[in-house]
C-alpha positions in Angstrom: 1.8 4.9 4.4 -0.1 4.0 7.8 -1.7 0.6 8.5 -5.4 1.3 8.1 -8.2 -0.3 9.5 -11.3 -2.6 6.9 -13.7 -0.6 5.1 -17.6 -1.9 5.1 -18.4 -5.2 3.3 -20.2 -4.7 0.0 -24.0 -5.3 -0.4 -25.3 -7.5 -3.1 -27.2 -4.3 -4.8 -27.6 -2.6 -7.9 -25.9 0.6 -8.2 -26.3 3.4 -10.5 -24.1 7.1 -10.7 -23.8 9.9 -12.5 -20.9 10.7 -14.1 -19.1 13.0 -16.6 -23.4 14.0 -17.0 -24.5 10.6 -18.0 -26.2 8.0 -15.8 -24.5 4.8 -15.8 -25.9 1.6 -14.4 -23.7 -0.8 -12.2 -24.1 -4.4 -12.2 -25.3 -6.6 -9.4 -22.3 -8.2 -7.2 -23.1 -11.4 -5.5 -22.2 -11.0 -2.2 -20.2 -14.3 -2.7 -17.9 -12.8 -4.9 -16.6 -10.2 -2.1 -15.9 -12.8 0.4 -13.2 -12.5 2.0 -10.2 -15.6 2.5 -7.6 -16.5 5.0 -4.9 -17.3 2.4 -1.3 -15.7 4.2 -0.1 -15.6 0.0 -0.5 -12.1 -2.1 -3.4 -10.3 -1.0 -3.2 -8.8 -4.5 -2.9 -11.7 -5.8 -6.7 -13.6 -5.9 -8.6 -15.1 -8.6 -10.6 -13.1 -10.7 -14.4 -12.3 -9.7 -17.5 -13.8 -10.9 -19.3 -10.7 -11.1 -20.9 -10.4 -14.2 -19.6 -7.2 -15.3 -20.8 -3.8 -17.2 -20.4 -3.4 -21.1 -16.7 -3.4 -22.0 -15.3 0.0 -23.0 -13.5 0.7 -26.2 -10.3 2.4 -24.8 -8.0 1.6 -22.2 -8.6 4.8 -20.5 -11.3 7.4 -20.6 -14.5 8.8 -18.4 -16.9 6.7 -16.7 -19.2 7.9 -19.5 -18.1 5.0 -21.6 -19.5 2.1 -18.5 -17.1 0.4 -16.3 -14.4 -1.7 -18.2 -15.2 -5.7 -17.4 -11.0 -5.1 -15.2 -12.5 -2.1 -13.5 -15.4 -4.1 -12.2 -13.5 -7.4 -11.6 -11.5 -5.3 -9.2 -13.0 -3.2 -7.8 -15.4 -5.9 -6.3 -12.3 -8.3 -5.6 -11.8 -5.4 -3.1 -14.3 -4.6 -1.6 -14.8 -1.1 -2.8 -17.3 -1.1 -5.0 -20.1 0.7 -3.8 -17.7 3.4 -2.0 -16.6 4.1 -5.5 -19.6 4.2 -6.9 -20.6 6.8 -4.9 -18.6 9.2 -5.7 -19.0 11.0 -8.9 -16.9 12.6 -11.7 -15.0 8.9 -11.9 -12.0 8.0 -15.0 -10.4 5.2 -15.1 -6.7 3.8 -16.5 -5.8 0.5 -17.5 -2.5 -0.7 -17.9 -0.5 -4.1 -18.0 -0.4 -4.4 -14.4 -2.7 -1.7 -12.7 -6.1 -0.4 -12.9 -6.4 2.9 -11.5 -9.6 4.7 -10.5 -10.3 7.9 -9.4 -12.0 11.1 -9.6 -9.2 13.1 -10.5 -7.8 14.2 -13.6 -7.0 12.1 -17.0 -3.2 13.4 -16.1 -2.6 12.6 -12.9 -4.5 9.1 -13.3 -1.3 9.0 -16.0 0.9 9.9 -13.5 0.0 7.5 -10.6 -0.5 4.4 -13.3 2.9 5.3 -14.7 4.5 5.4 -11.2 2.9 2.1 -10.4 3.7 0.2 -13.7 7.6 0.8 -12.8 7.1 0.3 -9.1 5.3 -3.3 -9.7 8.0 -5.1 -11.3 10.5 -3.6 -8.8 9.2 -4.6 -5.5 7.6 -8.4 -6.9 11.3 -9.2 -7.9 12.5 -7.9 -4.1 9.7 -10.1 -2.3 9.8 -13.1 -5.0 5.9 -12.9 -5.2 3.9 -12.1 -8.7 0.4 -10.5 -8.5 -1.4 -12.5 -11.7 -4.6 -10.1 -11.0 -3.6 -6.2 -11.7 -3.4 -3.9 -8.8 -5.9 -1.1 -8.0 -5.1 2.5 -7.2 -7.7 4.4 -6.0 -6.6 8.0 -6.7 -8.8 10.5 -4.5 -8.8 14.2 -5.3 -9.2 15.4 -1.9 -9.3 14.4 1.3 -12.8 13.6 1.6 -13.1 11.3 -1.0 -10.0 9.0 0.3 -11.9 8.7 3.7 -14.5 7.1 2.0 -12.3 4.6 0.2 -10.6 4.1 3.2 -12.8 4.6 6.2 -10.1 5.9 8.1 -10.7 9.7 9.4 -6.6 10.2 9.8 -6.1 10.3 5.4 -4.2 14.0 5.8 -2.0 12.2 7.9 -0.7 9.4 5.3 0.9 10.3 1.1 -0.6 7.0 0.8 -3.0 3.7 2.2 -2.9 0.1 1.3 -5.9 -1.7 2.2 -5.2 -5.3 2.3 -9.5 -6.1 2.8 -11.6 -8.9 0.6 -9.7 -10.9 -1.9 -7.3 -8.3 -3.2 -5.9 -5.4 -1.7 -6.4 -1.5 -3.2 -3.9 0.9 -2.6 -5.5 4.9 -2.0 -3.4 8.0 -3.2 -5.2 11.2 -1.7 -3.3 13.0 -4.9 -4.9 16.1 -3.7 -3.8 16.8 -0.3 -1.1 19.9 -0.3 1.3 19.8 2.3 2.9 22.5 4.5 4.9 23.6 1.6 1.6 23.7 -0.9 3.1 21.0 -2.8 1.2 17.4 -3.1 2.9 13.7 -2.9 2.5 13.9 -6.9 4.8 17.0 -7.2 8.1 15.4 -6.4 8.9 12.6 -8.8 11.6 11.1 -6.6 9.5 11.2 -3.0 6.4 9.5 -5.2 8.2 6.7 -6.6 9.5 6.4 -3.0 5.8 6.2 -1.8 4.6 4.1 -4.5 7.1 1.7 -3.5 6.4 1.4 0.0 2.3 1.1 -0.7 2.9 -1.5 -3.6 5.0 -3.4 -1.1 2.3 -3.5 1.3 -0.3 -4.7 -1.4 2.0 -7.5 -2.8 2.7 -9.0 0.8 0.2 -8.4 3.4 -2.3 -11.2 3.9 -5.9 -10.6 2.7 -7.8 -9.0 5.7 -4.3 -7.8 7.5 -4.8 -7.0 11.3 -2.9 -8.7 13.4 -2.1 -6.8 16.9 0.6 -9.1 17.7 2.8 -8.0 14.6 4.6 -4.9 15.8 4.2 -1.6 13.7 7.9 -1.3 13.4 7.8 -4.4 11.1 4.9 -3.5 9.0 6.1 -0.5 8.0 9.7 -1.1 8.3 10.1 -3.4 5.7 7.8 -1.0 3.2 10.3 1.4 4.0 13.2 -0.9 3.7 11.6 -1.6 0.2 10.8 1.7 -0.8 14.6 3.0 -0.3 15.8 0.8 -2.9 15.1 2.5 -5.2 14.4 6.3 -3.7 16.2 6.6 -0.2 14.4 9.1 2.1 15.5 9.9 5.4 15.8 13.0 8.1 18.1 15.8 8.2 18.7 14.8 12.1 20.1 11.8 13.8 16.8 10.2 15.6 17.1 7.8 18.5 19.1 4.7 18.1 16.1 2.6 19.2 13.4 0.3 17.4 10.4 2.4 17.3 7.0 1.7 19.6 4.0 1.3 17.6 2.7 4.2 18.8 5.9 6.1 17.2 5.5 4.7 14.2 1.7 5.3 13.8 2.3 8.8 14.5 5.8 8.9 12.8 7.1 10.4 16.4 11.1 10.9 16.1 11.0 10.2 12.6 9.9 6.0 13.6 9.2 4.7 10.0 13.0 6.0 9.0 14.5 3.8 12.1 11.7 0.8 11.0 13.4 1.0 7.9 16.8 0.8 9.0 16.4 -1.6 11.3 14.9 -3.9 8.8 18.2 -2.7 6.2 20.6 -3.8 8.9 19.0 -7.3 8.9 19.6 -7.2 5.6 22.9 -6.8 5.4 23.9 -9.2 8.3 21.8 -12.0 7.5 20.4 -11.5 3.9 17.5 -10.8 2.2 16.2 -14.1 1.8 16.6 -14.6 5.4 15.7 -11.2 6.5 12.2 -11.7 4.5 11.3 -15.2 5.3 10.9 -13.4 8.9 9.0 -11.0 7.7 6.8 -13.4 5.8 6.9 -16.0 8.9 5.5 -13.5 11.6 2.4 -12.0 9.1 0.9 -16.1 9.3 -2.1 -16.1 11.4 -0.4 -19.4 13.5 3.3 -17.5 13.9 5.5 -17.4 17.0 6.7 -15.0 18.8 9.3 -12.1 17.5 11.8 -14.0 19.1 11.1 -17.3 18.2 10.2 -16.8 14.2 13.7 -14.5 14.3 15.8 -17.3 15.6 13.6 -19.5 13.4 14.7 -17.7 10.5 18.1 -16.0 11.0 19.6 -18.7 14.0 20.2 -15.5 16.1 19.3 -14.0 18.8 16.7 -11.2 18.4 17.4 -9.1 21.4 21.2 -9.3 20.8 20.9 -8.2 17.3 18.9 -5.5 18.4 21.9 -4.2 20.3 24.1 -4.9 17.9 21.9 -2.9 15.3 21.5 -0.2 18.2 25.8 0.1 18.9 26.5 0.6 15.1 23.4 3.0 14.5 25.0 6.3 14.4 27.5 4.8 11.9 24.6 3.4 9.9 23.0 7.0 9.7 25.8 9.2 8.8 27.2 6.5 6.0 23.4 6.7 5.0 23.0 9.3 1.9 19.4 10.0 1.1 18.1 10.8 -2.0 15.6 12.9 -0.6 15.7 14.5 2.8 13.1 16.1 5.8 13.8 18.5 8.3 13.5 16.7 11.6 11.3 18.2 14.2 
């Protein structure tokens, strides 16, 4: 659920792998097809690839026995991803109505991420008014290893889950088989995965293609994934945190519980100002030419941003104990 860093760009190669004991052969992608654009609109949301995909296979779902569905191709290359997943062996795949999921997992938990996505979709697009025409892709990674390599980023034990907003559609990673203190993984609690699903498809619907802007604070990123994600599944600690916005170094290493106090920051602008008003912010300060905080704020909500920080801080304590959470962490 951490902002993660590009992954390499794609060479214009043939690939082959060996999967499920049979060698299938991968298509040539034109390095044009990967570039990547500068639209600030739906980094899920790109036009479809000219890469002249693999034999079509008969099933929506199966072992990558059958060849690489013409979907699974089109997106995986949309995102940049395509030889990182070809590398790794033991692939099925999952098409559904809105996602295309990947990963070298089980048939049954590819069911259960693809499931949790095509209820999540809907959910968040109707919150952030933007529609995804292409399908999402979910990379689901068996262990830890394997969602490094979709990712690039060394720190996957840290994170339930990683949107990758890189090349002309974004890919969201689930490391589905990373176990916890507890010995339980992300998938084993129905209500804390819809939570996380949530906050990673809200990140793929609204970040701009090729996301990494230093001057957008982390408190904003992942607030308003968080804010997002509690619609529907509320998480929060068992003890009061600061009554403070977060530093970005909090919130990248989730000190004194910073994505929870992202999250109700962003809920509290909510409430004052609206959503509509609270998200055209959002949406204002992820443009490459935005202001500053202060100015897009004022821009958007005619206030003043370090006054409503106050104001949010004075009522905070109020704001957590009125808060109920549908599932609940022991603080530190």
């Amino acid at each position: 659920m951490k902002r993660r860093t590009g992954a390499a760009a794609l060479a214009a190669v043939a690939m082959s792998l060996t999967a499920c004991g049979a060698t299938i052969t991968l298509p040539a992608i034109p390095t044009a097809s990967v570039a990547a654009t500068s639209s600030p609109t739906s980094s899920a949301g790109a036009a479809p690839s000219s890469a002249t995909p693999s034999a079509a296979a008969t099933s929506t779902d199966g072992s990558m026995r059958q060849g690489l569905p013409d979907e699974v191709v089109d997106r995986l290359t949309l995102s940049r991803v395509f030889l990182e997943v070809a590398e790794v062996k033991g692939l099925h795949y999952r098409i559904s109505g809105r996602v295309v999921a990947v990963g070298n997992t089980s048939d049954s938990v590819l069911t259960t991420v693809t499931d949790a996505a095509d209820e999540s979709i809907p959910r968040i697009e109707a919150l952030s008014g933007q529609h995804a025409k292409d399908k999402y892709l979910i990379l689901a990674a068996a262990d830890d290893s394997t969602a490094q390599k979709w990712t690039g980023d060394s720190n996957v034990a840290d994170a339930d889950g990683i949107t990758m907003p890189y090349g002309k559609a974004a890919w969201i990673v689930i490391p589905t088989g990373h176990r916890f203190s507890d010995g339980g993984r992300v998938l084993d609690d129905d209500e804390y995965f819809t939570h996380v699903m949530d906050h990673e498809v809200f990140h793929a619907d609204t970040l701009p293609v090729d996301f990494d802007d230093p001057s957008v604070p982390e408190w904003m990123v992942e607030g308003y994934a968080e804010w997002a994600a509690n619609q529907e599944v509320s998480t929060g600690p068992e003890k009061e945190p600061p009554a403070r916005l977060p530093s970005d170094t909090e919130v990248v290493d989730d000190t004194d519980d910073g994505y929870f106090r992202a999250g109700m920051f962003v809920q509290y602008l909510a409430d004052r100002f609206g959503t509509s008003k609270a998200l055209a912010y959002y949406r204002a300060m992820l443009v490459a030419t935005h202001g500053s905080i202060a100015e897009e704020f004022h821009r958007a909500t005619d206030a003043d941003f370090t006054a409503t920080v106050a104001a949010w801080q004075r009522q905070f304590h109020q704001q957590f104990v009125s808060f109920d959470p549908e599932w609940q962490w022991v603080s530190d």
